[in-house]
Biopython code that builds the backbone (N, CA, C, O; Angstrom):
import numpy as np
from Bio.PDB.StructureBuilder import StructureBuilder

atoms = [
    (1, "UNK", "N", (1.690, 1.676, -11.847)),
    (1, "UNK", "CA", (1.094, 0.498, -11.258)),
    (1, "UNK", "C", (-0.239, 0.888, -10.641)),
    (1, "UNK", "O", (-0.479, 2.048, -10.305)),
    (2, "UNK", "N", (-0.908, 0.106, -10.532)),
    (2, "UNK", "CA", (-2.288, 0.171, -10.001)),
    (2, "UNK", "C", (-2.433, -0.046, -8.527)),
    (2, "UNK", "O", (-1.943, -1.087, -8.089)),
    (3, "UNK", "N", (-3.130, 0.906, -7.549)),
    (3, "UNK", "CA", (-3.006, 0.754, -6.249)),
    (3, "UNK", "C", (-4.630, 1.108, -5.692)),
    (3, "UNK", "O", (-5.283, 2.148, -5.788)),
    (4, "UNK", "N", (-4.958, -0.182, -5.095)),
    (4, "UNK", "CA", (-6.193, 0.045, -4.161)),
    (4, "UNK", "C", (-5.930, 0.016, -2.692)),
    (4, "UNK", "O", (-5.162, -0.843, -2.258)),
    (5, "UNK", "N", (-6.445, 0.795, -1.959)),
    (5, "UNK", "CA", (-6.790, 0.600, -0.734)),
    (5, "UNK", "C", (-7.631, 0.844, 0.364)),
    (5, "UNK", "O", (-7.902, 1.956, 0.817)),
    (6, "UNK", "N", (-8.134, -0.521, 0.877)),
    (6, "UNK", "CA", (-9.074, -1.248, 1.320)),
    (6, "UNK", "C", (-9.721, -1.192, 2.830)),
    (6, "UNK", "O", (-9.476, -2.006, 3.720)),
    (7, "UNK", "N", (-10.361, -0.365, 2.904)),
    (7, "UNK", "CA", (-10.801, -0.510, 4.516)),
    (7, "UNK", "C", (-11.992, -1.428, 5.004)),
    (7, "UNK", "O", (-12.486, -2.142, 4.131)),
    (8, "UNK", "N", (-12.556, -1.515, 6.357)),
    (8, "UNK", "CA", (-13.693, -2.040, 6.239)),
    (8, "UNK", "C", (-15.473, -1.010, 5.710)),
    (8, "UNK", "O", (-16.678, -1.144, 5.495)),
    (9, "UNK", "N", (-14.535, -0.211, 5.758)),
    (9, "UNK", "CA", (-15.551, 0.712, 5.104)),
    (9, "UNK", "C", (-15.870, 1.220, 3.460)),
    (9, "UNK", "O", (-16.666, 1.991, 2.924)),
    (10, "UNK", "N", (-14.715, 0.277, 2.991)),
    (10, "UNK", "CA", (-14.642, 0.192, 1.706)),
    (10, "UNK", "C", (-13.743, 0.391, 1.065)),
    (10, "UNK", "O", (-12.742, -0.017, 1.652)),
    (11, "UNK", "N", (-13.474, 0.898, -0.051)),
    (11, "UNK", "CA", (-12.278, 1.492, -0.784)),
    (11, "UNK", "C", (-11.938, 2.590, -0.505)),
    (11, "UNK", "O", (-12.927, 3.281, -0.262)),
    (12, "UNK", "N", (-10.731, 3.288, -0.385)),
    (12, "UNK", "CA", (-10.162, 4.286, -0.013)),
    (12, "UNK", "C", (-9.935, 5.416, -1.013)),
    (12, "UNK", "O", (-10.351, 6.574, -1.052)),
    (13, "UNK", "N", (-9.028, 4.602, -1.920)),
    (13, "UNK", "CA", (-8.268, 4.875, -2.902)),
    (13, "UNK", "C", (-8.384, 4.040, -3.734)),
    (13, "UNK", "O", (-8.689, 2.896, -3.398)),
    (14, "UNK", "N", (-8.148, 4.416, -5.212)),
    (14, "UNK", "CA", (-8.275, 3.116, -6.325)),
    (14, "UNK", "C", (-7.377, 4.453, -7.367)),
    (14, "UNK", "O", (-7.708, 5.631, -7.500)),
    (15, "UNK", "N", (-6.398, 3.854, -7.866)),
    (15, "UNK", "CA", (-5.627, 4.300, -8.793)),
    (15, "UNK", "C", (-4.666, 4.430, -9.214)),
    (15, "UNK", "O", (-4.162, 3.323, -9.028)),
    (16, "UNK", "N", (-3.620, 5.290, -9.921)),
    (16, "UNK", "CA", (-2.143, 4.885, -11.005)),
    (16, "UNK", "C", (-1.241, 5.431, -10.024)),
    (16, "UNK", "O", (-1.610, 6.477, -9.488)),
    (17, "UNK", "N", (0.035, 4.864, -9.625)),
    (17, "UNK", "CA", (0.839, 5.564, -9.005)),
    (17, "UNK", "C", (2.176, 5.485, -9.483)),
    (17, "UNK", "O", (2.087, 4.933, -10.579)),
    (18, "UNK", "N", (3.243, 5.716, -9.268)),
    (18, "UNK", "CA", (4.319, 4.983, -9.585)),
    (18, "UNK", "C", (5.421, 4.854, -8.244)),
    (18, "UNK", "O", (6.604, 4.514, -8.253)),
    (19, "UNK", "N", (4.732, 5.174, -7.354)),
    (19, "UNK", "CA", (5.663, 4.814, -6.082)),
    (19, "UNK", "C", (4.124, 5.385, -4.839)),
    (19, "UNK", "O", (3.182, 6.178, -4.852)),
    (20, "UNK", "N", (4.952, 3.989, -3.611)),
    (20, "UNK", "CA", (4.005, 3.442, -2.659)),
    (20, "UNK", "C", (5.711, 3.335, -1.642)),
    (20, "UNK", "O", (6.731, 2.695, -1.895)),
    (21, "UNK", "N", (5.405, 4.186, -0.584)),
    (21, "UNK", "CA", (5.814, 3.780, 0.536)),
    (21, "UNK", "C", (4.598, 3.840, 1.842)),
    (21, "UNK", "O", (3.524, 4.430, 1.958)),
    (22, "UNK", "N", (5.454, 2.828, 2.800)),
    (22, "UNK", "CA", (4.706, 2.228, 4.062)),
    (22, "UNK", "C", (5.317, 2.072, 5.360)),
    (22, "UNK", "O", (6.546, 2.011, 5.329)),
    (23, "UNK", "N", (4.958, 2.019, 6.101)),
    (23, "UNK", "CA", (5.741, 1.432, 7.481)),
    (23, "UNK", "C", (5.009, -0.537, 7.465)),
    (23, "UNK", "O", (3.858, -0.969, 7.414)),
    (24, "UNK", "N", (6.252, -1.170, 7.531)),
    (24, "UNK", "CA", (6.163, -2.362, 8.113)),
    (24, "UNK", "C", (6.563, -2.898, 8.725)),
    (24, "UNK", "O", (7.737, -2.534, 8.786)),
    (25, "UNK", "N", (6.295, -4.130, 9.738)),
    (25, "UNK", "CA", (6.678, -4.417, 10.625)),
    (25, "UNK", "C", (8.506, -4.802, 10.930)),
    (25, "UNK", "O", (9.086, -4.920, 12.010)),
    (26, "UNK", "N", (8.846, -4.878, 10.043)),
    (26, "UNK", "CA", (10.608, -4.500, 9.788)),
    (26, "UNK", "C", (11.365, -3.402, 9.426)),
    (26, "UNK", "O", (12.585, -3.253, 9.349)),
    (27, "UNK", "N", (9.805, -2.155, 9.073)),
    (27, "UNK", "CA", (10.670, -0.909, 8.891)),
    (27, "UNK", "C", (9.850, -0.044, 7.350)),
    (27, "UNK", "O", (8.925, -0.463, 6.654)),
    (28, "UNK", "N", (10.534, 1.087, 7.254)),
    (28, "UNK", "CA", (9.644, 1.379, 6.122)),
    (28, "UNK", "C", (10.138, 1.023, 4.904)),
    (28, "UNK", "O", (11.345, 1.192, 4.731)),
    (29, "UNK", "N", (9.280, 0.429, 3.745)),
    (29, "UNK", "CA", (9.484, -0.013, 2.317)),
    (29, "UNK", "C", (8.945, 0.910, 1.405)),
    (29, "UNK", "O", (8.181, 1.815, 1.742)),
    (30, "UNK", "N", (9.346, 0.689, 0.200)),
    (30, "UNK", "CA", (8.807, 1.579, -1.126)),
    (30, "UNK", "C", (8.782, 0.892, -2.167)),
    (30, "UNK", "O", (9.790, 0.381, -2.655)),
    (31, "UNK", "N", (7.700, 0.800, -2.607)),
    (31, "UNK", "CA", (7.534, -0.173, -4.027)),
    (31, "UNK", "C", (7.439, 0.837, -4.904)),
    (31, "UNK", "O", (6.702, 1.820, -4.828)),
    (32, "UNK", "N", (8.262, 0.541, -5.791)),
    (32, "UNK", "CA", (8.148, 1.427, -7.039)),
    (32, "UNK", "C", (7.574, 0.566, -8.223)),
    (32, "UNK", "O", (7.221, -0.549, -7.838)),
    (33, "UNK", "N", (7.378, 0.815, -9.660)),
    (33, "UNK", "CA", (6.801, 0.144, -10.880)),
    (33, "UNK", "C", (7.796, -0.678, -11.081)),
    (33, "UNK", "O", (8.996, -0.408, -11.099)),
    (34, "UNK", "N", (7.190, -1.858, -11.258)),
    (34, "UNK", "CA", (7.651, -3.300, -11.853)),
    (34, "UNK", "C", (8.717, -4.003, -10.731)),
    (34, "UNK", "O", (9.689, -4.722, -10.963)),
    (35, "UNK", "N", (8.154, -3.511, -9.370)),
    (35, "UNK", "CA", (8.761, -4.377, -7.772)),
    (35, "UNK", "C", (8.214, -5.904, -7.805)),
    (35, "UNK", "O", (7.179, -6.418, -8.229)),
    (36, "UNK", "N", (9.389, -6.398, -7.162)),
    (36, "UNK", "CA", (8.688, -8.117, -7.247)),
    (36, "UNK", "C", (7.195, -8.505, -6.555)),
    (36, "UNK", "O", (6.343, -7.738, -6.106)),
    (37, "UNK", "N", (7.196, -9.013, -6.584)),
    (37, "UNK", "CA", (6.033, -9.503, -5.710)),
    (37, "UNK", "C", (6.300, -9.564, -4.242)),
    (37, "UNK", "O", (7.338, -10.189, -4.025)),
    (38, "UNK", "N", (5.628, -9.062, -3.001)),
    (38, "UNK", "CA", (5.627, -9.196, -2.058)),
    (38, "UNK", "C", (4.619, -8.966, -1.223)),
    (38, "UNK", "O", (3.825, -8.087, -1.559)),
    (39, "UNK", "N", (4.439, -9.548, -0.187)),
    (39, "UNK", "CA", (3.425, -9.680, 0.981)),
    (39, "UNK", "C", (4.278, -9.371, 2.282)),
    (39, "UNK", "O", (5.144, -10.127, 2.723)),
    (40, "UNK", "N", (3.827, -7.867, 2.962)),
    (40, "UNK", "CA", (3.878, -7.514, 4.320)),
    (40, "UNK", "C", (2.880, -6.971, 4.907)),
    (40, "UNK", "O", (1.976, -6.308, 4.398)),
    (41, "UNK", "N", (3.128, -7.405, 6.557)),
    (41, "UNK", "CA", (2.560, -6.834, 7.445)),
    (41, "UNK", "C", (2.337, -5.418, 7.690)),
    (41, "UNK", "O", (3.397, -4.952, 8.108)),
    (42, "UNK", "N", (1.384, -4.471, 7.616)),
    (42, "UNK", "CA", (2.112, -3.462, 7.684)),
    (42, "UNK", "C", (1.343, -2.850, 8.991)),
    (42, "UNK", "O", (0.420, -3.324, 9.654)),
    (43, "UNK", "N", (2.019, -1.697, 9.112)),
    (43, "UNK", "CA", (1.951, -1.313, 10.504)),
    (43, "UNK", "C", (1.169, 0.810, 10.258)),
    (43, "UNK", "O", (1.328, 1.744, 9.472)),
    (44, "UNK", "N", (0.344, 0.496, 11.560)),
    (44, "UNK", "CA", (-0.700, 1.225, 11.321)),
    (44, "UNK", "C", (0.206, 2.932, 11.048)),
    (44, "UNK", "O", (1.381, 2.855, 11.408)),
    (45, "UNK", "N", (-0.023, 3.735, 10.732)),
    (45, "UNK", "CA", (0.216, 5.145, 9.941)),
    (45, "UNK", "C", (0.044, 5.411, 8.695)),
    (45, "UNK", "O", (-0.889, 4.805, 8.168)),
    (46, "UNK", "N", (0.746, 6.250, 7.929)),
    (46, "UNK", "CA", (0.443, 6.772, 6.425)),
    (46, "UNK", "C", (1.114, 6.010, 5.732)),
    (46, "UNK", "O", (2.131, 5.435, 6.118)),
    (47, "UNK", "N", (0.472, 5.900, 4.323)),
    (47, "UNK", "CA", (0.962, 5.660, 3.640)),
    (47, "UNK", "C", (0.728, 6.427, 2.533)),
    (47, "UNK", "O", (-0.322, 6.954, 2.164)),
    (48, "UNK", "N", (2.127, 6.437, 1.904)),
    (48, "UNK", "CA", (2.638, 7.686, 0.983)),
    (48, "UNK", "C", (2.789, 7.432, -0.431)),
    (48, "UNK", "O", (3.692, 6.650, -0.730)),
    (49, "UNK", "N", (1.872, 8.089, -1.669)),
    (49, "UNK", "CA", (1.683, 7.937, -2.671)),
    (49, "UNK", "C", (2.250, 8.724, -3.479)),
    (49, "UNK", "O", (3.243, 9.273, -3.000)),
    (50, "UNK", "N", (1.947, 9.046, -4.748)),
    (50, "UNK", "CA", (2.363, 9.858, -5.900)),
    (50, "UNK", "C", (1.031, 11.039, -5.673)),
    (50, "UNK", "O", (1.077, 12.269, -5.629)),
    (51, "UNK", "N", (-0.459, 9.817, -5.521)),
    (51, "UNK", "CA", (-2.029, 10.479, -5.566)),
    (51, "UNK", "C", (-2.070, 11.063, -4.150)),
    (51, "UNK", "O", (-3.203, 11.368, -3.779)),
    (52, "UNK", "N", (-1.020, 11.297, -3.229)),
    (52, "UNK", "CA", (-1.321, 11.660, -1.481)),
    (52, "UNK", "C", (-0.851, 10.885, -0.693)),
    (52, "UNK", "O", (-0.131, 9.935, -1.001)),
    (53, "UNK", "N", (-1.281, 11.264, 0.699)),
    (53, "UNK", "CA", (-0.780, 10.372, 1.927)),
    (53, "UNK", "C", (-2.156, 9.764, 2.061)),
    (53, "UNK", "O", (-3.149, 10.235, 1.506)),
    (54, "UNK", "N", (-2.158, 8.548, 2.932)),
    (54, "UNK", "CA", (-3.647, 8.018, 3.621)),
    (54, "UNK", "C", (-3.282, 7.307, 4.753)),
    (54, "UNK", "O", (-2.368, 6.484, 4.802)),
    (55, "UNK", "N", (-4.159, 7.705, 5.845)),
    (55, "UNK", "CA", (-3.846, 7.444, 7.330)),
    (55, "UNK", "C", (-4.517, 6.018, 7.123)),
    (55, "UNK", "O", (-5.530, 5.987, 6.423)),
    (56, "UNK", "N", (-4.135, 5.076, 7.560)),
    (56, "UNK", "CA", (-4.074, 3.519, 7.406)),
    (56, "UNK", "C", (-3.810, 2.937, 8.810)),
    (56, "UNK", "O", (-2.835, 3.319, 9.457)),
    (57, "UNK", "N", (-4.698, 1.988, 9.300)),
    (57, "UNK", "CA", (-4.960, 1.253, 10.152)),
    (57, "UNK", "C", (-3.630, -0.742, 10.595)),
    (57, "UNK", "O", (-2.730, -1.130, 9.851)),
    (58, "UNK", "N", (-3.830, -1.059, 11.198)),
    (58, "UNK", "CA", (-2.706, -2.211, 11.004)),
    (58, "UNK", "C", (-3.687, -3.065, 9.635)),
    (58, "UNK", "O", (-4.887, -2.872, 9.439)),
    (59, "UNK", "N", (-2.865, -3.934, 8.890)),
    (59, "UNK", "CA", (-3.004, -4.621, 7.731)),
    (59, "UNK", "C", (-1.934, -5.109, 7.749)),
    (59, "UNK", "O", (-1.070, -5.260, 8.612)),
    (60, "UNK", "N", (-2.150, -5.634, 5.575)),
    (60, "UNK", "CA", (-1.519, -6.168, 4.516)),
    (60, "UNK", "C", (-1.441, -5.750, 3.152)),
    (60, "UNK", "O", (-2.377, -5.535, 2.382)),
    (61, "UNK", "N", (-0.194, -5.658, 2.943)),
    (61, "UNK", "CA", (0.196, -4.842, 1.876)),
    (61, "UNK", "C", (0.722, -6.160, 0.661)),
    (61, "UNK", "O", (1.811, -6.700, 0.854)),
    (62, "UNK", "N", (0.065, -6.480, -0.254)),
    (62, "UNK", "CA", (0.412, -7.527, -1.296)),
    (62, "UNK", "C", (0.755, -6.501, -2.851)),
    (62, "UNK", "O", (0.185, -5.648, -3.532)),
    (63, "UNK", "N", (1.809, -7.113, -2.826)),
    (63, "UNK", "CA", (2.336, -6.412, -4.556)),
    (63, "UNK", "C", (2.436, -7.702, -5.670)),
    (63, "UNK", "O", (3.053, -8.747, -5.461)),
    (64, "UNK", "N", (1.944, -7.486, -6.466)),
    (64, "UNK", "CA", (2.036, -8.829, -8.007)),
    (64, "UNK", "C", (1.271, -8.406, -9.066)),
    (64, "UNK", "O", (0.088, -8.216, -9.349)),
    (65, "UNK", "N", (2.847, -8.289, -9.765)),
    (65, "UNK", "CA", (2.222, -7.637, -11.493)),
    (65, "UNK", "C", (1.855, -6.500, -11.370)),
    (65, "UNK", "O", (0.667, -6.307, -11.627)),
    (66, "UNK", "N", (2.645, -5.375, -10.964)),
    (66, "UNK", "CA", (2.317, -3.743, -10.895)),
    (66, "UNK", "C", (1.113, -3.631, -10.479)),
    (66, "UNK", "O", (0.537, -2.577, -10.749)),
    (67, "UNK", "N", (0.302, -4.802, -9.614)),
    (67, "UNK", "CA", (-0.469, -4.562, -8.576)),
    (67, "UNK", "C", (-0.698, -3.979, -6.796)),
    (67, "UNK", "O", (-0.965, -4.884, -6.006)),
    (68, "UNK", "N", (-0.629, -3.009, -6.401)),
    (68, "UNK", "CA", (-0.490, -2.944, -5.264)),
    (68, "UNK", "C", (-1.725, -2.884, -4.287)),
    (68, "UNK", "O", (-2.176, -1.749, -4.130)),
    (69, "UNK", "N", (-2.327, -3.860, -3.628)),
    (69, "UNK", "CA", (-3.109, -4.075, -2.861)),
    (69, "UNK", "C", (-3.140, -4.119, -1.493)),
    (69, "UNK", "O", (-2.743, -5.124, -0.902)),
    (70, "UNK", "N", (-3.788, -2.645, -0.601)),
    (70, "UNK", "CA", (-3.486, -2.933, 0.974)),
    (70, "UNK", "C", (-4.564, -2.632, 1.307)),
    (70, "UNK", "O", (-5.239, -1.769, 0.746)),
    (71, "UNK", "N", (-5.068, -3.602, 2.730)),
    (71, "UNK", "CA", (-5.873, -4.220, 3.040)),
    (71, "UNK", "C", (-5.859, -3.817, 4.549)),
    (71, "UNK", "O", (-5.191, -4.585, 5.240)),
    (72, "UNK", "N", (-6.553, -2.602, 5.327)),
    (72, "UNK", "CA", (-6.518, -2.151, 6.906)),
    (72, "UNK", "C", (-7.347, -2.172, 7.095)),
    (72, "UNK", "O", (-8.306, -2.490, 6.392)),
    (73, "UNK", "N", (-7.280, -1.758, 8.374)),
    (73, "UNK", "CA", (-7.904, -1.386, 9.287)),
    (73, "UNK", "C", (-8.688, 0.444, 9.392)),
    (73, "UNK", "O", (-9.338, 0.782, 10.381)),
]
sb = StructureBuilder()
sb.init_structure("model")
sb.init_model(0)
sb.init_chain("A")
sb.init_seg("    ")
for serial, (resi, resn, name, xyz) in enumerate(atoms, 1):
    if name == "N":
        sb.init_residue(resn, " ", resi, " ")
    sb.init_atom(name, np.array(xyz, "f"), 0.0, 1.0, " ", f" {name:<3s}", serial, name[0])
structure = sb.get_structure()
């Protein structure tokens, strides 16, 4: 799946992963390839890739169509 992520300073990251975990505001999640679609809050620390970790600010984490798009601080 394809994963960008978005600061105000620009793009972070842009690329193939096949698993994305996060901390969100209900706890930590993991999207793996071909996860439904979802939109959370997520909550500021790392987030953990296949391509690395990346220290991440509070946001939004949107998944649709082996898209994963998060959006911090």
């Amino acid at each position: 799946m394809k994963i960008e992520i978005i600061t105000p300073q620009g793009i972070v990251h842009e690329g193939e992963v096949h698993r994305v975990q996060f901390c969100s505001t209900t706890g930590w999640m993991e999207v793996l390839d071909g996860h439904a679609p979802l939109i959370a809050e997520l909550r500021p620390g790392k987030v953990v890739t296949d391509a690395g970790d990346f220290d991440c600010g509070a946001g939004v984490v949107k998944v649709k169509e082996d898209n994963v798009r998060i959006v911090c601080e």
